[in-house]
C-alpha positions in Angstrom: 180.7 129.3 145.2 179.4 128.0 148.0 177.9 124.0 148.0 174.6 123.1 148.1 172.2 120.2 148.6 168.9 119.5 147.0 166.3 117.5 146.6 163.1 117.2 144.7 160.7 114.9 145.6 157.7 114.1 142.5 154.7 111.7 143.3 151.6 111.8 140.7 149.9 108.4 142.6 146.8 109.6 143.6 145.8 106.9 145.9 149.2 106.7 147.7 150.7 109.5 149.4 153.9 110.3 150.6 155.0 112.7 152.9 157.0 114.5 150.6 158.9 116.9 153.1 159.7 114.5 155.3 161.4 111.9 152.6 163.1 115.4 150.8 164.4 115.9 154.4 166.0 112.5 155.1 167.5 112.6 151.5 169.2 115.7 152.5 170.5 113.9 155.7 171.6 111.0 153.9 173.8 113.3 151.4 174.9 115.2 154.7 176.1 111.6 156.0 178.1 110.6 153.4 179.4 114.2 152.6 178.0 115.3 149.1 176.6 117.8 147.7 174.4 118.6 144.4 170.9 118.0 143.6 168.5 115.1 143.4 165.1 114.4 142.1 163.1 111.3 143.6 160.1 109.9 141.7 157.6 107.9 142.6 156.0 105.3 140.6 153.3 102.8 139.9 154.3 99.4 138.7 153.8 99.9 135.3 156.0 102.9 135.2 158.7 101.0 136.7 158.4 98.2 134.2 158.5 100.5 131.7 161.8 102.1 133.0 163.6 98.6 133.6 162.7 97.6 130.4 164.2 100.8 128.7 166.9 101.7 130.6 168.0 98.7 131.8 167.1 96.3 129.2 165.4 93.9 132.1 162.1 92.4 131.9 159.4 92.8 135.2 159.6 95.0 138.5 161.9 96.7 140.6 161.7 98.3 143.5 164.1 100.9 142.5 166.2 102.5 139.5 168.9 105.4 140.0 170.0 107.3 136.8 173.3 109.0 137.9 173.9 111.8 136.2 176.7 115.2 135.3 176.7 118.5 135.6 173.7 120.0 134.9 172.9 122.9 132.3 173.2 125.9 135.3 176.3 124.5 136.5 175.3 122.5 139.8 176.3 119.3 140.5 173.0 117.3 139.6 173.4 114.2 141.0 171.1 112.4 139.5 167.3 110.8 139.7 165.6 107.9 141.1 162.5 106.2 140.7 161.0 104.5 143.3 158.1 102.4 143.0 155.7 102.5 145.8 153.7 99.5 145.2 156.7 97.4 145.1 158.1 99.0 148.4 155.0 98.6 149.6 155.1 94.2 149.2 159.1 95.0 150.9 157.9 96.1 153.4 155.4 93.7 154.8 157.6 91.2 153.5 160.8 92.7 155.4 157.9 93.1 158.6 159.2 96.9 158.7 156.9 99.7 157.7 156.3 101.4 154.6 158.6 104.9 156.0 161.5 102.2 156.8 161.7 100.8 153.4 161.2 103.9 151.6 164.0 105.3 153.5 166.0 102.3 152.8 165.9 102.8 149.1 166.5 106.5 149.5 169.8 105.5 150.9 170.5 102.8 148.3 169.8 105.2 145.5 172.2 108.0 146.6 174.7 105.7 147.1 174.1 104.4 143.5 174.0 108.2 142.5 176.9 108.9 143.9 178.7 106.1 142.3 178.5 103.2 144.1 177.6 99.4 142.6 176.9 96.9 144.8 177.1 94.0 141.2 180.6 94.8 141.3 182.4 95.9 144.6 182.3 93.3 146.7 180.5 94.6 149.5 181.9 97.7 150.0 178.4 99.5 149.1 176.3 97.0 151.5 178.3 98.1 154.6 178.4 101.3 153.6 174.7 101.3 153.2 174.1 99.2 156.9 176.5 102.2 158.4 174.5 104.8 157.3 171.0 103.8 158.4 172.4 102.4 161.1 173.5 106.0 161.8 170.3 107.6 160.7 168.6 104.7 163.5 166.7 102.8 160.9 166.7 99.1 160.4 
């Protein structure tokens, strides 16, 4: 069977968009980087949607920028790797408070996200995710 990657990018914010194709591709770059394949959905968010996920899936009170639910096998077979919500609003304040733009940060968290998804925790491993994380956009010529 041969491997695949995939991802799904879903936005409902109607007074922010995204450029949906051109996060979808760098996802797919960032899984060719660091060798893996499956499928990936990417959602963006409000702030109140994010609070609502913290709250209930991580049992944390206020904002984040960004939550990855790693996942199994899905029900066809592929390797699902998981989802991630992102919330623009928040990446948004990151960026102007990081002075890089909204694309750069949005990328960044792309990046954290799969690397979360693909089993990484940066809580617990000493750094090993961080560099891994700086090699990869440093590769993919972000800051």
């Amino acid at each position: 069977m041969e491997k695949k990657r995939k991802v799904e990018i879903i936005s409902n914010l109607k007074k922010n968009r995204i450029d949906k194709d051109e996060i979808a591709r760098f996802a797919l770059d960032v899984m060719d980087k660091m060798n893996i394949f499956g499928s990936i959905s990417i959602f963006f968010c409000g702030k109140k949607k994010i609070k609502e996920l913290n709250n209930e899936f991580r049992q944390k009170e206020g904002y984040t920028d960004v939550i990855s639910f790693p996942s199994g096998k899905n029900y066809f077979g592929d390797d699902f790797l998981g989802d991630v919500a992102i919330c623009l609003d928040i990446a948004k304040e990151n960026a102007f408070k990081y002075g890089i733009s909204l694309d750069n940060e949005i990328k960044n968290l792309v990046v954290h996200s799969i690397l979360h998804l693909s089993g990484y925790d940066h809580e617990n491993d000493r750094g090993q995710m961080k560099r891994k994380e700086n090699r990869i956009l440093r590769e993919l010529n972000l800051k």
